[in-house]
ROTI-43063 format. One record per residue (C-alpha): residue number from 1; residue in one letter; chain; x, y, z. Coordinates in pm, 1 decimal. Example, Ala and Ser with C-alpha at 12.3 -4.5 7.8 and 13.67 -1.06 7.14 Angstrom:
2
PT   k r c       xx       yy       zz
PT   1 A A   1230.0   -450.0    780.0
PT   2 S A   1367.0   -106.0    714.0
//
This chain:
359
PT   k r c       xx       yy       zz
PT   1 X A  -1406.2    990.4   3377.9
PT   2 X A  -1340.5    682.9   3235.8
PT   3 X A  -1644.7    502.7   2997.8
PT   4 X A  -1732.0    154.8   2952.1
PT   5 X A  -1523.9    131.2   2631.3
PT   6 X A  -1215.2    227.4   2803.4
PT   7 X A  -1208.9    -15.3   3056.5
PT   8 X A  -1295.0   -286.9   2794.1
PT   9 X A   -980.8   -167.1   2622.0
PT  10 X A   -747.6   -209.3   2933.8
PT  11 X A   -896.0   -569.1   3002.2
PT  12 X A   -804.2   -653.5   2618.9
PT  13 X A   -436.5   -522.4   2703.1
PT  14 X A   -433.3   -727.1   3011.5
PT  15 X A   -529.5  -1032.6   2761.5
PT  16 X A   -295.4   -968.8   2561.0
PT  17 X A     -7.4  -1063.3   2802.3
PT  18 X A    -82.5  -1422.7   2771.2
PT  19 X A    -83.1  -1450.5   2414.1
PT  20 X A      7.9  -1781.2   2285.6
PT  21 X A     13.3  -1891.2   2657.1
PT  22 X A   -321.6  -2026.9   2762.0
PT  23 X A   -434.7  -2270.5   2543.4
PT  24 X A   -671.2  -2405.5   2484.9
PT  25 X A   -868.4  -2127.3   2728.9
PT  26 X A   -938.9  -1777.6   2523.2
PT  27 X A   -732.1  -1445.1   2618.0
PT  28 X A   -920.5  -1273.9   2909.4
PT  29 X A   -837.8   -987.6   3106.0
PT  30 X A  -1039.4   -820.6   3391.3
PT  31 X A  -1016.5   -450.1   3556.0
PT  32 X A  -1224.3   -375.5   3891.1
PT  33 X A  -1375.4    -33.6   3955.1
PT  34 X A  -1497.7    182.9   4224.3
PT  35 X A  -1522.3    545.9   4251.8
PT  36 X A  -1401.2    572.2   3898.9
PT  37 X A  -1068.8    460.6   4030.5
PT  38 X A   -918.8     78.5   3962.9
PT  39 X A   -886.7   -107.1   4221.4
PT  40 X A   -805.3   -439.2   4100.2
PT  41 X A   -669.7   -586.0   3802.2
PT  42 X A   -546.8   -930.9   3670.6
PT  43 X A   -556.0  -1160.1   3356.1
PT  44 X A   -544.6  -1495.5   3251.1
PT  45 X A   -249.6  -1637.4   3246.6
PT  46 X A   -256.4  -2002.0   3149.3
PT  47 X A   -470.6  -2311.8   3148.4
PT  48 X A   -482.0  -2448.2   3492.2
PT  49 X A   -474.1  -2093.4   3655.5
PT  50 X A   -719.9  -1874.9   3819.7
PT  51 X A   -934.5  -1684.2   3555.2
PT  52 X A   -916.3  -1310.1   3488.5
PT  53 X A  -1205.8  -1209.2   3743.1
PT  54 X A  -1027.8  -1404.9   4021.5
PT  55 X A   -728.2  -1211.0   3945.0
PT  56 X A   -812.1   -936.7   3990.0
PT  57 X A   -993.2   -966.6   4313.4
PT  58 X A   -796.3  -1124.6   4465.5
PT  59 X A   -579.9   -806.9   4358.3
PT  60 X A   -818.2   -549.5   4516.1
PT  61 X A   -646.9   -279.8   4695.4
PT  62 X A   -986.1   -242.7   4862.8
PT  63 X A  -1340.7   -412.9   4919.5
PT  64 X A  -1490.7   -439.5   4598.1
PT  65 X A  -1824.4   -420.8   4750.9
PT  66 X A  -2063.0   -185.3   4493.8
PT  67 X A  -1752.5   -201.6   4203.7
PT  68 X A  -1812.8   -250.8   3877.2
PT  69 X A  -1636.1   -531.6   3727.2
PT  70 X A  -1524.5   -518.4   3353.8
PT  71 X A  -1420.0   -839.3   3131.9
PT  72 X A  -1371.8   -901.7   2795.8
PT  73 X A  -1555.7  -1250.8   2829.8
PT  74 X A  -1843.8  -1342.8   3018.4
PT  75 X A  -1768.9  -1495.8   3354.2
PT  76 X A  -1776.6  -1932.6   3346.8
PT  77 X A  -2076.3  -2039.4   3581.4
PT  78 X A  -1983.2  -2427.1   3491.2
PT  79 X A  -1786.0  -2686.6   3677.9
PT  80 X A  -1660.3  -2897.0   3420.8
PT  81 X A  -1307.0  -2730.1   3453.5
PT  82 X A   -945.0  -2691.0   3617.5
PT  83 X A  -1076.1  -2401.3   3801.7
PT  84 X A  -1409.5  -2266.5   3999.0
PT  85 X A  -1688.4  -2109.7   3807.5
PT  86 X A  -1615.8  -1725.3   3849.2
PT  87 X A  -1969.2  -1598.1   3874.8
PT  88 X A  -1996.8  -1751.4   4223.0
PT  89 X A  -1690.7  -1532.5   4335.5
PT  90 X A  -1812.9  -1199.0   4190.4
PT  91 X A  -2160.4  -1259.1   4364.0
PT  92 X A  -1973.9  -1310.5   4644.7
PT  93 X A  -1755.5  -1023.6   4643.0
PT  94 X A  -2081.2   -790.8   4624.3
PT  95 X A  -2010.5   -688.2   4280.4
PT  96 X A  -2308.3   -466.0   4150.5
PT  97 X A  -2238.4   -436.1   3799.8
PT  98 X A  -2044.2   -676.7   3534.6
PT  99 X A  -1906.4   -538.4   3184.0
PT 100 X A  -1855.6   -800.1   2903.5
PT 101 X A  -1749.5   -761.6   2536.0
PT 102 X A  -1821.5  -1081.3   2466.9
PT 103 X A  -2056.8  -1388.3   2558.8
PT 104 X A  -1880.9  -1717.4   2591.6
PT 105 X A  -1989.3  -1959.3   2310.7
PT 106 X A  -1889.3  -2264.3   2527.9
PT 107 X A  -2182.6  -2450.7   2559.7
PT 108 X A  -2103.1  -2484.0   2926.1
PT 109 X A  -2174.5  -2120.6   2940.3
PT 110 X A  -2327.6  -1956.6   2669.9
PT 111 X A  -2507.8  -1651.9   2818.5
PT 112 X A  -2553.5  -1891.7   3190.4
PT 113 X A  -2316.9  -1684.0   3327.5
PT 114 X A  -2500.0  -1335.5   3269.4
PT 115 X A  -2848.6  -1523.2   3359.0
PT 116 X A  -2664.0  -1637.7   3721.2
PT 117 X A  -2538.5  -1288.9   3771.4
PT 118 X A  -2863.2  -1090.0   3681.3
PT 119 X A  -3049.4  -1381.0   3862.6
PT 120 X A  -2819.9  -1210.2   4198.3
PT 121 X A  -2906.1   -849.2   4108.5
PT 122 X A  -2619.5   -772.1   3905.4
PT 123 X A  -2644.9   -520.1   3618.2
PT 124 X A  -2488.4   -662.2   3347.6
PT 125 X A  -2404.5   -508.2   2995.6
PT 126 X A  -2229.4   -707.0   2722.4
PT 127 X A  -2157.7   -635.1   2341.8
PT 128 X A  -1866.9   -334.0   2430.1
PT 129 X A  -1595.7   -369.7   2178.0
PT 130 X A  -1757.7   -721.0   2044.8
PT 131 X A  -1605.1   -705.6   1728.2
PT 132 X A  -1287.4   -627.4   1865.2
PT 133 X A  -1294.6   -941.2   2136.4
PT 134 X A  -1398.0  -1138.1   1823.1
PT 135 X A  -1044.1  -1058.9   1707.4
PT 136 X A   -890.9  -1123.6   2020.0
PT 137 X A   -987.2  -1512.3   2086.2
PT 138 X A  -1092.2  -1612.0   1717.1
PT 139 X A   -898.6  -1910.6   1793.9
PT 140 X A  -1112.2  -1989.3   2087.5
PT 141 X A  -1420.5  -1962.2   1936.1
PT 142 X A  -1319.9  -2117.5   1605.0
PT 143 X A  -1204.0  -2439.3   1806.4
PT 144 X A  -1504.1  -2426.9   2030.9
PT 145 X A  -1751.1  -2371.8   1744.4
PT 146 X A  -1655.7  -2574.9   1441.4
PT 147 X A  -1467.0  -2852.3   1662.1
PT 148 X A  -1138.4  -2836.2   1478.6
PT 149 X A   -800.5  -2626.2   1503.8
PT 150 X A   -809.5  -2307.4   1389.5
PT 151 X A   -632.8  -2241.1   1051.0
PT 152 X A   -360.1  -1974.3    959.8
PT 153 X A   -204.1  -2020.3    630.4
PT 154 X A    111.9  -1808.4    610.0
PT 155 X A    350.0  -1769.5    314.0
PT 156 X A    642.4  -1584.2    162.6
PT 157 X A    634.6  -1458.8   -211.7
PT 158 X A    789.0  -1273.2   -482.4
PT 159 X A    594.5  -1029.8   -645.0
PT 160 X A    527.4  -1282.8   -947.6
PT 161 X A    349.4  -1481.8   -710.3
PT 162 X A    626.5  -1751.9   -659.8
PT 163 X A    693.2  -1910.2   -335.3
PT 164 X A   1008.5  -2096.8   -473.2
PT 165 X A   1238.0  -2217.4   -728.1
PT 166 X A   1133.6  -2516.1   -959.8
PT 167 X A   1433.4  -2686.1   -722.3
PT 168 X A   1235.2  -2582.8   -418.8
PT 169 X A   1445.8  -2315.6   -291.8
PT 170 X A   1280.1  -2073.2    -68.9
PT 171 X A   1552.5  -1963.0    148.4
PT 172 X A   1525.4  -1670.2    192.4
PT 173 X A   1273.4  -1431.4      9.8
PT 174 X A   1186.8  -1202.1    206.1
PT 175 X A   1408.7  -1008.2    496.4
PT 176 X A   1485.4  -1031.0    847.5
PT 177 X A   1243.8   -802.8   1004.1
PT 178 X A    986.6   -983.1    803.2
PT 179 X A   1084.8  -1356.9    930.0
PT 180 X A   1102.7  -1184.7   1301.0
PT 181 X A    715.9  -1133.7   1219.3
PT 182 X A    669.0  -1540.3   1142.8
PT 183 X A    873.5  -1590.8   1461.5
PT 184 X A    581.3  -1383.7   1670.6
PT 185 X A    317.8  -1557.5   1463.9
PT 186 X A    480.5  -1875.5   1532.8
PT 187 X A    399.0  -1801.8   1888.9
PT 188 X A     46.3  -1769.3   1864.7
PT 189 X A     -5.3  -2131.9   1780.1
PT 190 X A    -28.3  -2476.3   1915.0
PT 191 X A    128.4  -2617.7   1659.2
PT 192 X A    345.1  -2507.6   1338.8
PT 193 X A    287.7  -2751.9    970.3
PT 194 X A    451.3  -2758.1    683.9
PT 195 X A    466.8  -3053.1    419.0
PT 196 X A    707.5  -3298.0    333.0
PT 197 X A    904.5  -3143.2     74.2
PT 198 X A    974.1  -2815.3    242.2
PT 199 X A   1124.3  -3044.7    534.4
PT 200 X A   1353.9  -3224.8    277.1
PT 201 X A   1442.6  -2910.5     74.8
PT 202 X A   1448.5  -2651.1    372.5
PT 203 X A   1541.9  -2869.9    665.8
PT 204 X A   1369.2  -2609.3    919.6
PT 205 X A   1387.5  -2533.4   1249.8
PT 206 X A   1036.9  -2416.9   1325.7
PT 207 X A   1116.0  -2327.7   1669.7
PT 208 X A   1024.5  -1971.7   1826.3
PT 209 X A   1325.6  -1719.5   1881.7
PT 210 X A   1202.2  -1452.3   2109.7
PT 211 X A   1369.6  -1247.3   2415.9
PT 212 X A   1394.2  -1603.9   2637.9
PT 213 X A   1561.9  -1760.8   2347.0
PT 214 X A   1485.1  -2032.6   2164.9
PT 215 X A   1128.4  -2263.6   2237.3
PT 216 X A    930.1  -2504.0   2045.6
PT 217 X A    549.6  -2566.9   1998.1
PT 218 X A    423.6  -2885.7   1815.3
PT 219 X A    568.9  -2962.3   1522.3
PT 220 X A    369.1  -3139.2   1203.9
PT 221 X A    530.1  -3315.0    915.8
PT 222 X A    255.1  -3394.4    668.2
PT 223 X A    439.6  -3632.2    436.0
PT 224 X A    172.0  -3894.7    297.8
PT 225 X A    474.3  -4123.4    100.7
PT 226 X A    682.7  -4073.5    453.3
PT 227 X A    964.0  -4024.1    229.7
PT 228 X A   1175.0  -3763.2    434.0
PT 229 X A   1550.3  -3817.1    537.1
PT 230 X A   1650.6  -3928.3    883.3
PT 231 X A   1930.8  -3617.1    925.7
PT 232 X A   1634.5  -3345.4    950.4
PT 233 X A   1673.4  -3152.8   1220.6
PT 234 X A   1283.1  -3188.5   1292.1
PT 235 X A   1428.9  -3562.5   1409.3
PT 236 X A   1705.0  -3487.2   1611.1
PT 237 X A   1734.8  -3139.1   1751.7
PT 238 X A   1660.9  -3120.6   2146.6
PT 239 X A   1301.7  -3016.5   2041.7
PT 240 X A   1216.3  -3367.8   1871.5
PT 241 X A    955.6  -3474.6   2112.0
PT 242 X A    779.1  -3235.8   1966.6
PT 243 X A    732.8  -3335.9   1642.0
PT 244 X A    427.3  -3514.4   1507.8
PT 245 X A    488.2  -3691.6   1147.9
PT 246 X A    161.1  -3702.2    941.6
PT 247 X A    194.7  -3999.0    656.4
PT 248 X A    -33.5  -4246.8    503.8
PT 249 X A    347.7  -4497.1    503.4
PT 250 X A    522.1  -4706.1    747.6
PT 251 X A    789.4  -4505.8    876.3
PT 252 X A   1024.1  -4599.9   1128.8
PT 253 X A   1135.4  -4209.3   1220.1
PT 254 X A   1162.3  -4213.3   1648.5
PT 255 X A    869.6  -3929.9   1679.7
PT 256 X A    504.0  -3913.5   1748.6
PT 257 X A    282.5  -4089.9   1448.8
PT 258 X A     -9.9  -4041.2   1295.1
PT 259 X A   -206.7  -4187.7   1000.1
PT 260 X A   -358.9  -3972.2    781.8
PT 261 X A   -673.9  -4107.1    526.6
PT 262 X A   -619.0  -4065.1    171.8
PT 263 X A   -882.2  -4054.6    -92.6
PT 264 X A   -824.0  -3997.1   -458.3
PT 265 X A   -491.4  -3947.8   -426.4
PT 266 X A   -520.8  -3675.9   -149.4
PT 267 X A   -522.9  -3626.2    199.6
PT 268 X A   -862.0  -3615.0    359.0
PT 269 X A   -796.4  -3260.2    538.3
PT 270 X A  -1131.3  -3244.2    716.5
PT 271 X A  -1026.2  -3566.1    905.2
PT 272 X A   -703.6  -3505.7    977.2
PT 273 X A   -805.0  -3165.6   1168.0
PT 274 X A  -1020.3  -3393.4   1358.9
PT 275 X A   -741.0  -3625.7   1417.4
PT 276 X A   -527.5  -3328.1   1498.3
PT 277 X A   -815.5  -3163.7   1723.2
PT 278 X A   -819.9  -3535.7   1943.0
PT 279 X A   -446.9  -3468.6   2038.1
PT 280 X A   -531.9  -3100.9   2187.0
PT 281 X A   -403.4  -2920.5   1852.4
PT 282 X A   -629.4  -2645.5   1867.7
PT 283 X A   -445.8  -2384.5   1639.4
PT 284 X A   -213.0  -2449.5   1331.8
PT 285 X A     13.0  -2168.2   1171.0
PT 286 X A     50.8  -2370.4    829.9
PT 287 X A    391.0  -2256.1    647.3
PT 288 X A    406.4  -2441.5    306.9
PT 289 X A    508.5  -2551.4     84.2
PT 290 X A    291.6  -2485.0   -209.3
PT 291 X A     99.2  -2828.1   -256.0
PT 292 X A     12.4  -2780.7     94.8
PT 293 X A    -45.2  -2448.1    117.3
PT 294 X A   -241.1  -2487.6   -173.6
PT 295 X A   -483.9  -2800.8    -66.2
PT 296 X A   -590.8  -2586.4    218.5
PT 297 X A   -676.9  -2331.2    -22.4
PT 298 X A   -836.7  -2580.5   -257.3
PT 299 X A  -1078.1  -2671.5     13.1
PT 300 X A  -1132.7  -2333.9    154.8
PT 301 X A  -1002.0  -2469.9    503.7
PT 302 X A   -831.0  -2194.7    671.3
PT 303 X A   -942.7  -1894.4    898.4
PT 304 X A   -676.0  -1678.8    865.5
PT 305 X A   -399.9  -1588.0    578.9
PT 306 X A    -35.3  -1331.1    638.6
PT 307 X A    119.4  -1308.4    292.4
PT 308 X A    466.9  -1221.3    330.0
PT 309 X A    587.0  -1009.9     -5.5
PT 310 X A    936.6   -926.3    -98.4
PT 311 X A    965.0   -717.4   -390.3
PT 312 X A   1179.6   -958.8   -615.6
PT 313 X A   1071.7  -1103.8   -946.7
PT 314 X A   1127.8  -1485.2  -1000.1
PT 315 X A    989.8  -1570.9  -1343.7
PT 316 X A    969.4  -1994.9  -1357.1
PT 317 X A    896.9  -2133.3  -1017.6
PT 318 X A    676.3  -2248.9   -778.4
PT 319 X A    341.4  -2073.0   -757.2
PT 320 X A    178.2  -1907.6   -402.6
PT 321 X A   -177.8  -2025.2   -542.5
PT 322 X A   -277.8  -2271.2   -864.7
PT 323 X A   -603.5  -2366.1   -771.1
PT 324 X A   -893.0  -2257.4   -996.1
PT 325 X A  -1196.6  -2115.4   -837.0
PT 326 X A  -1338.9  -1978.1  -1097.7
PT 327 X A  -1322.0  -1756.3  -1427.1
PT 328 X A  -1533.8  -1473.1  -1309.6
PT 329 X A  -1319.1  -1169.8  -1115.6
PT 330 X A  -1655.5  -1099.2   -914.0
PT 331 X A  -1622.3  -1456.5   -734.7
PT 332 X A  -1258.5  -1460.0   -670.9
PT 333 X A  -1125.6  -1475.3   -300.4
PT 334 X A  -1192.0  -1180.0   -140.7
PT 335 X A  -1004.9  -1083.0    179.1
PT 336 X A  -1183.0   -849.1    344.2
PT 337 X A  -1042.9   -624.6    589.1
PT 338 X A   -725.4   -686.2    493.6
PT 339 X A   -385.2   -528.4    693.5
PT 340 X A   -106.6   -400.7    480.6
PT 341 X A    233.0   -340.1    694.6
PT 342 X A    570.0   -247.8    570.4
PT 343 X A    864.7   -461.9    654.8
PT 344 X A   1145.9   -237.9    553.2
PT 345 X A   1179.5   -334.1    172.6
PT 346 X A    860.5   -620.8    226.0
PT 347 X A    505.0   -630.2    247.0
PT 348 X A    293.3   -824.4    512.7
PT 349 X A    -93.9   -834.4    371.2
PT 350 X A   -279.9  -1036.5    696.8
PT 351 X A   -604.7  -1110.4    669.6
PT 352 X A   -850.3  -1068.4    957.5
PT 353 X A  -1146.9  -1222.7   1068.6
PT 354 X A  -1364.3  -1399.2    889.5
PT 355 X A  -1148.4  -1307.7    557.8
PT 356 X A  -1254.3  -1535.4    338.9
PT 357 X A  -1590.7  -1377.0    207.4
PT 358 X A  -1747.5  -1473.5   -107.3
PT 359 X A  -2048.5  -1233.2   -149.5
//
């Protein structure tokens, strides 16, 4: 027999189907039970589309009168969406008990949707595997909560702590496996940044190569002088609509614009992730260069870091981090929980949730 835990671990599989799919809705999955048998099962599977708990009813193999319904998020109860509010449809369905990891911190909903369904005579337990669910959609709640796109800094390294050559070459150090990683990263993401020198000196891609081939999500240039050349291929590939220039300059580059304050010299981050959040950029996976990279740090603006290291020793070059905290080891940036994985000859460190702790 089957507990409450294990069930919350199949609806997190189910979730996890739809990664980097349903933006800007979290990663829900939803298993129906009766007998200690499933009868139903379903996920989310993009914005627009019928939520996890629909799913899987409508995927009953029979009348889930009695069942126990298991989600990893608590069921909407609020109209102000594409879709109907779910609790309505369980209480329908005669659903006597509802299993949540975690409570939705949408505003709209907020622990509404456990008071509707108790209000009906539901059991409801939440809290399984809440840690875990935290994991899951940190990107939902990040957006939902602090009203800006959530932040993953990612960059490569030698073992010196260089990210490039004093000429700006970074291509490539660190292996294949380990840029097949950044690829499924990449995925994750609304949009993909990196800063006007890398473009000029790298003259990336930044698109997604998985199984279907080759795909795009947004792509930001932040370049405050707007001093990039017109043969990038972030400017002409077949993916240019999806670029987004960032620059404080006139430019005259045929892409999506945006102005971006300065003040002392620097770009005013917090109001460009405002900016960004406006145009439905709820997620950025940030890949350099160093000045960027590096500004984030500076202002301790980022929610998640991967640290790509390839076992290589530079000497002179560009360094991964030059901003000065402070002089004391006991206050330095502290990642906790970090996740070490071997990329054949690299090292990935990722940090998880809430990783930047200074106790």
């Amino acid at each position: 027999m089957k507990s409450d835990f294990d069930y919350i671990q199949l609806c997190f599989e189910l979730a996890k189907k739809a990664l980097g799919n349903t933006s800007p809705n979290p990663f829900v999955g939803s298993v129906i039970v009766k007998n200690d048998k499933i009868i139903g099962s379903g996920y989310h599977t993009r914005s627009g589309q019928p939520h996890a708990e629909i799913e899987a009813l409508n995927n009953c193999n029979e009348d889930p009168m009695g069942a126990t319904l298991y989600c990893n998020l608590e069921p909407c109860c609020h109209t102000n969406k594409k879709t109907p509010p779910c609790v309505d449809r369980i209480i329908k369905a005669g659903i006597k008990k509802v299993v949540i990891s975690n409570l939705d911190v949408n505003p709209e909903v907020a622990g509404r949707g456990v008071q509707i369904l108790r209000d009906a005579n539901i059991e409801v337990i939440h809290g399984v595997s809440k840690e875990e669910g935290e994991v899951l959609n940190e990107v939902f709640f990040t957006h939902i909560t602090k009203k800006r796109p959530f932040i993953h800094l990612k960059w490569a390294q030698t073992l010196d702590g260089k990210m490039a050559t004093l000429s700006n070459q970074s291509k490539w150090i660190t292996g294949e496996l380990a840029r097949e990683y950044v690829h499924k990263e990449r995925s994750l993401y609304d949009a993909i940044m990196i800063g006007g020198v890398t473009a000029n000196a790298d003259n990336p891609s930044l698109t997604i190569r998985n199984k279907d081939g080759e795909q795009s999500k947004r792509r930001i240039i932040l370049s405050p002088n707007g001093e990039l050349s017109k043969d990038l291929k972030l400017f002409n590939d077949e993916h240019k609509a999806k670029t987004l220039l960032v620059s404080n300059s006139k430019t005259d580059f045929n892409v999506e614009k945006i102005f971006c304050e300065m003040i002392d010299g620097k770009v005013n981050l917090e109001k460009l992730l405002k900016d960004l959040y406006k145009e439905n950029v709820f997620s950025i996976y940030i890949e350099g260069g160093p000045k960027l990279i590096n500004s984030f740090l500076e202002k301790n603006l980022f929610d998640r870091i991967s640290i790509y290291i390839a076992p290589k020793l530079l000497g002179e070059g560009k360094e991964s981090y030059t901003h000065t905290l402070t002089k004391n080891l006991e206050d330095a940036l502290n990642f906790k929980n970090a996740k070490w994985t071997i990329l054949n000859q690299d090292i990935l460190m990722e940090s998880t949730r809430n990783i930047c702790l200074q106790d």
